[in-house]
C-alpha positions as CSV (number, residue, x, y, z in Angstrom):
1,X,-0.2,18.6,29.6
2,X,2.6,17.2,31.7
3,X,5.0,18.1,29.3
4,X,3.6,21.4,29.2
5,X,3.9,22.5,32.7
6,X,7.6,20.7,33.2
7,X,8.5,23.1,30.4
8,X,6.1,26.4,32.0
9,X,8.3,25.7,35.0
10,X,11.6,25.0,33.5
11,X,11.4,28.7,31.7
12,X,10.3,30.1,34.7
13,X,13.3,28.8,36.7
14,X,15.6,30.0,33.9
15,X,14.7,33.8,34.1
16,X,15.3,33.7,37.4
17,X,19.1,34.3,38.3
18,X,20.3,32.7,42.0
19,X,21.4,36.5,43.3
20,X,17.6,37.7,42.8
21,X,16.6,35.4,45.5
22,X,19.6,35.9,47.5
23,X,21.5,32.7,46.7
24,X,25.2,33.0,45.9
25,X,25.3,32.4,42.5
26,X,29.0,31.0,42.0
27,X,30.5,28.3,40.0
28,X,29.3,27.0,36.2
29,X,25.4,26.0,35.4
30,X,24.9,23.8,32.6
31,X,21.5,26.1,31.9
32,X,20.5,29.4,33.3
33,X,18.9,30.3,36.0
34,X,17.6,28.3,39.5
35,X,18.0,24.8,39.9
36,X,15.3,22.5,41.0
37,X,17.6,21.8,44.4
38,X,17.4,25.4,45.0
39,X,13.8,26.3,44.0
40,X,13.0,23.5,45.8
41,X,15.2,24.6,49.1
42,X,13.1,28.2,48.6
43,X,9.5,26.7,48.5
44,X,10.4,24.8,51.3
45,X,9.3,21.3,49.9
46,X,11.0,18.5,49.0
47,X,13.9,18.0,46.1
48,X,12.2,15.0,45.0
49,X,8.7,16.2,45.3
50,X,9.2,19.4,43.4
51,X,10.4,16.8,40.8
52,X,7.8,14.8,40.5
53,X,5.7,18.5,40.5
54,X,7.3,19.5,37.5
55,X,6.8,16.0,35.9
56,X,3.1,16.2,36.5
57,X,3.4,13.3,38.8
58,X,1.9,14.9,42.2
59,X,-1.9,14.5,41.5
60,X,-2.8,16.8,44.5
61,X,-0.9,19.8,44.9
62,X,-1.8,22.3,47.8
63,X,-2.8,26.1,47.4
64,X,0.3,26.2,49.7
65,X,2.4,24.6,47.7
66,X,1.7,26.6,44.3
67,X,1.8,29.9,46.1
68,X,5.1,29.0,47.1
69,X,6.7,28.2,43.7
70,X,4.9,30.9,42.4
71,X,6.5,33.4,44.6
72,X,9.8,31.9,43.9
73,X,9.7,32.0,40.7
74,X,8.2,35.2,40.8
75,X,5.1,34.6,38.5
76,X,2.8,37.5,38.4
77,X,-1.3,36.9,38.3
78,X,-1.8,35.5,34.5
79,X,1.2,33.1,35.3
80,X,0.1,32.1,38.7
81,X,-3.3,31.3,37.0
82,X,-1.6,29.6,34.3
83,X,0.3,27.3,36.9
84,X,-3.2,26.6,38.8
85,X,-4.6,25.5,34.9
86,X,-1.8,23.0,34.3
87,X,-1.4,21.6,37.5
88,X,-5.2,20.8,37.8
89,X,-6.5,20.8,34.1
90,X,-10.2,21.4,33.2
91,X,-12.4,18.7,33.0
92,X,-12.5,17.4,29.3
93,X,-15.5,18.0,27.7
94,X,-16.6,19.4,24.0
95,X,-16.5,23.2,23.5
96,X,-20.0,25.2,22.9
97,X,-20.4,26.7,19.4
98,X,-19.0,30.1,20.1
99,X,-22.3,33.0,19.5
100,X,-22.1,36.0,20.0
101,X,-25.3,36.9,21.6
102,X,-27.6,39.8,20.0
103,X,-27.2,42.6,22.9
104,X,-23.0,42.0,22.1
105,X,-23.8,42.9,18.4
106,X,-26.2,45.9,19.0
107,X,-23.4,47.4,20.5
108,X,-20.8,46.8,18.4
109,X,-23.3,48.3,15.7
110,X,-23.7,52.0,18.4
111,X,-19.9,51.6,18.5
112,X,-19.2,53.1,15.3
113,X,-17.1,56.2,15.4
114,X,-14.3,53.4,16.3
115,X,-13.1,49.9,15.1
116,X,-14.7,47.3,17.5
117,X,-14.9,43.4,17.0
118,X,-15.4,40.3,19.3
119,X,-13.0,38.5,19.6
120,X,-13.7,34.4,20.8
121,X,-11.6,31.7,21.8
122,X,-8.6,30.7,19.8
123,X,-8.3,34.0,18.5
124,X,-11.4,33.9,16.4
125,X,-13.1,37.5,15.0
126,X,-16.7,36.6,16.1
127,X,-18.5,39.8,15.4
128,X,-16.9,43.4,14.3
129,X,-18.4,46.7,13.3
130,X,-17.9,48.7,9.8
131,X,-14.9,50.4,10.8
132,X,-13.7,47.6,12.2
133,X,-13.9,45.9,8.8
134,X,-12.1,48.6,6.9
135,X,-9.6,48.3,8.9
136,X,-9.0,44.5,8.8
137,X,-11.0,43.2,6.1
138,X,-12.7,40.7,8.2
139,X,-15.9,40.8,5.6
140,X,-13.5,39.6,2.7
141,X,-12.0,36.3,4.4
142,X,-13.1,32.9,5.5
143,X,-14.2,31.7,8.6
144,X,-11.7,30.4,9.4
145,X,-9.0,32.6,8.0
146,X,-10.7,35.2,10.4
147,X,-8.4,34.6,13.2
148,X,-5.6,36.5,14.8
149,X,-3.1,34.3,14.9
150,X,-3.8,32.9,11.1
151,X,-3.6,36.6,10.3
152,X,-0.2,37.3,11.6
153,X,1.5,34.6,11.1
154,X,0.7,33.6,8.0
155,X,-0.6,36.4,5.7
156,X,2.5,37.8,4.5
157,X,0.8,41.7,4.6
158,X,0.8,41.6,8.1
159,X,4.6,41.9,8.6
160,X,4.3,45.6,7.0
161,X,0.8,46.2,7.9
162,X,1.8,45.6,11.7
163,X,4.8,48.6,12.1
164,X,5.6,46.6,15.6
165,X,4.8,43.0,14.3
166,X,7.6,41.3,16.6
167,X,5.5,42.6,19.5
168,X,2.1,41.7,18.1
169,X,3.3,38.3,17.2
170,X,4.9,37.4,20.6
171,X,1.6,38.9,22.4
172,X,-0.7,36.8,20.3
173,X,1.3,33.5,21.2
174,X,1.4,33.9,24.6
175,X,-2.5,34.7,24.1
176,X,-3.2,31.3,22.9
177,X,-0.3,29.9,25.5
178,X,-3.4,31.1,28.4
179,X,-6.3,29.8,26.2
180,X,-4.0,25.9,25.4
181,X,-4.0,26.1,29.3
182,X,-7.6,27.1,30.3
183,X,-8.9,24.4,27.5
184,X,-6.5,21.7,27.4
185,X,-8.4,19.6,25.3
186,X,-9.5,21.9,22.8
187,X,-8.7,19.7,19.4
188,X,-9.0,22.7,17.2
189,X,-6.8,24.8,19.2
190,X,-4.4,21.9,18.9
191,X,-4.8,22.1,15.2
192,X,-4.2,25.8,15.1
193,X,-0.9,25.3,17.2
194,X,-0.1,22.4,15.2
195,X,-0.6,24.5,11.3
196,X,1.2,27.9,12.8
197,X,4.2,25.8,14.4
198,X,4.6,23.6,10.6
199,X,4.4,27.1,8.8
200,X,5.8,29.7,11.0
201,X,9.6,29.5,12.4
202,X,8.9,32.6,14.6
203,X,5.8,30.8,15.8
204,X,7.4,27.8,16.8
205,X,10.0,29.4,19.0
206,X,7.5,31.9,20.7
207,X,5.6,29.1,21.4
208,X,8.6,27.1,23.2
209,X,9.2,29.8,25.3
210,X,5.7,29.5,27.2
211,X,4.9,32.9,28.0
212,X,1.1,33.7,28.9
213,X,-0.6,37.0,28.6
214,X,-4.2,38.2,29.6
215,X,-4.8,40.9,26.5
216,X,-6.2,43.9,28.5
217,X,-4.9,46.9,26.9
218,X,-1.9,48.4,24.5
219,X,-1.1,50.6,21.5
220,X,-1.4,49.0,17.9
221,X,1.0,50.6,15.2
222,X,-0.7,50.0,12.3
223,X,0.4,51.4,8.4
224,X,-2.9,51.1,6.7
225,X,-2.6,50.5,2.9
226,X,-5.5,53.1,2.1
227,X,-4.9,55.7,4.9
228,X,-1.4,55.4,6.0
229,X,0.2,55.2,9.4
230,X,-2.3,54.5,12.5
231,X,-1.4,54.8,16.5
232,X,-4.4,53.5,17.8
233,X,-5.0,52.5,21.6
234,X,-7.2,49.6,22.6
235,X,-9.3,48.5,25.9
236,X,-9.9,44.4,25.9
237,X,-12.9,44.3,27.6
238,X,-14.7,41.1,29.0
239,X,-18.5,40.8,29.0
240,X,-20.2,39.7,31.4
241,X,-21.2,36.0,31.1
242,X,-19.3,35.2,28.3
243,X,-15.9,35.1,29.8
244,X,-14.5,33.2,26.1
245,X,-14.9,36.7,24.7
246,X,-13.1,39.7,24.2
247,X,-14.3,43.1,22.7
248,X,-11.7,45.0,21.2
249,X,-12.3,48.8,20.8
250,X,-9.5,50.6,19.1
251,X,-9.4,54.9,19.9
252,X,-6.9,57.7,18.6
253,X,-6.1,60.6,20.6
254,X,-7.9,63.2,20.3
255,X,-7.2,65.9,18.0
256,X,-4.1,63.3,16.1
257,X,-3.6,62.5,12.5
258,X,-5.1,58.8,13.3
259,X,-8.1,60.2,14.8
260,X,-8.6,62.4,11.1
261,X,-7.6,58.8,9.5
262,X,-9.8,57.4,11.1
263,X,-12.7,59.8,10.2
264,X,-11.2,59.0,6.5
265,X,-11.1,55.3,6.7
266,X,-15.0,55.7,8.1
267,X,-15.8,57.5,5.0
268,X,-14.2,54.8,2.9
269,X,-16.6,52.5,4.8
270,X,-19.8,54.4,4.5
271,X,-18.9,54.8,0.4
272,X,-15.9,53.5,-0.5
273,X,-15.4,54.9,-4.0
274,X,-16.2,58.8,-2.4
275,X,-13.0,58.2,0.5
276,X,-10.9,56.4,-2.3
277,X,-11.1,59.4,-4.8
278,X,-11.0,61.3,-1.5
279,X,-7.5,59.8,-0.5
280,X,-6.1,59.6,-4.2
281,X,-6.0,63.7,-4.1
282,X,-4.6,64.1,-0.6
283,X,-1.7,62.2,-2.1
């Protein structure tokens, strides 16, 4: 965890050039960026404190203090939250089975003009809906390859079947950057990191780069191998009292080819050799 938040801060001070905070910025740096002399000078706090911040060795660290680096460094909201998680970690203790109760799944069933799943921690799909399952498959894969992150980085389909992937598959990392830093000790999120960063080069150097993102809402440009391309829009909604959970509903605009894929891709749900014969003589 220490090492984790001296490298949070390092990247933080590296994005942010000395002219932004009106510092003259002459002369060489041996890495980009503020140095800790002049993000300390900024915060108002000691050189050698905000070492010893960044090295995890200040075991009480004010509100005053954080805010301070914080606006320096000009974190916004998930990254201020993310500093507040590192700085004073969780107490350890072993994560609940992760159930989706039955009112969640009743409405994921009433949901069903549109994909919608549940999504847990670690990126795990929980619970998802028909369309939902046309679209992704969830039905046909493992518990444990039905996860996010295991989906794409490491099934090769999902570089294609994702037309934006590179954005999908930064998003996603700084996803679980939030989670590692909510649940510090969470062994199987330490496994996850630990298989996607031994397999995955892109993995491994999104990770290093510790950016952290709240998924709240977005476009997903998706080229569907039955139906073709899809530009659907998605809410991340939080439910109240299970704040480890996400539901995902995907929409199309009205009146677009992806809503009338969509309708197609339902069909193919409902009965799938009808839609396939269906989509064979639309081609």
């Amino acid at each position: 965890m220490n090492h984790d938040l001296g490298e949070f801060l390092r990247t933080r001070r590296a994005r942010v050039r000395p002219d932004d905070v009106g510092l003259p910025g002459g002369g060489r740096r041996r890495v980009p960026g503020l140095r800790r002399e002049e993000l300390a000078l900024l915060a108002g706090v000691s050189v050698d404190y905000y070492v010893r911040l960044e090295q995890g060795r200040t075991p009480a660290v004010s509100d005053a203090v954080l805010d301070a680096v914080a606006r320096v460094l000009r974190l916004d909201e998930t990254e201020r939250a993310h500093l507040r998680n590192l700085v004073r970690p969780a107490p350890a203790k072993r994560p609940a089975p992760q159930r989706v109760r039955p009112g969640l799944r009743r409405l994921l069933e009433m949901v069903g003009d549109v994909p919608a799943f549940v999504m847990g921690r670690r990126a795990d799909i929980l619970a998802w809906n028909p369309l939902a399952d046309a679209l992704y498959g969830f039905g046909g894969l493992g518990e444990e390859e039905r996860n996010s992150a295991r989906h794409t980085f490491l099934r090769p389909e999902a570089r294609t079947f994702y037309r934006d992937w590179p954005t999908v598959a930064a998003d996603m990392v700084a996803f679980l950057r939030l989670d590692a830093g909510r649940y510090p000790d969470d062994a199987r999120l330490a496994a996850l990191v630990g298989e996607l960063s031994v397999k995955d080069e892109t993995f491994r150097t999104l990770w290093a780069q510790h950016k952290v993102m709240e998924k709240t809402h977005g476009t997903k440009l998706i080229a569907h191998p039955l139906v073709g391309d899809l530009d659907l829009d998605y809410e991340s909604l939080r439910p109240a009292g299970d704040a480890d959970f996400t539901l995902a509903v995907y929409t199309a605009k009205a009146g677009s080819p992806t809503e009338e894929r969509l309708k197609l891709l339902a069909s193919w749900a409902a009965s799938p050799d009808a839609a396939l014969e269906g989509a064979e003589e639309r081609r």
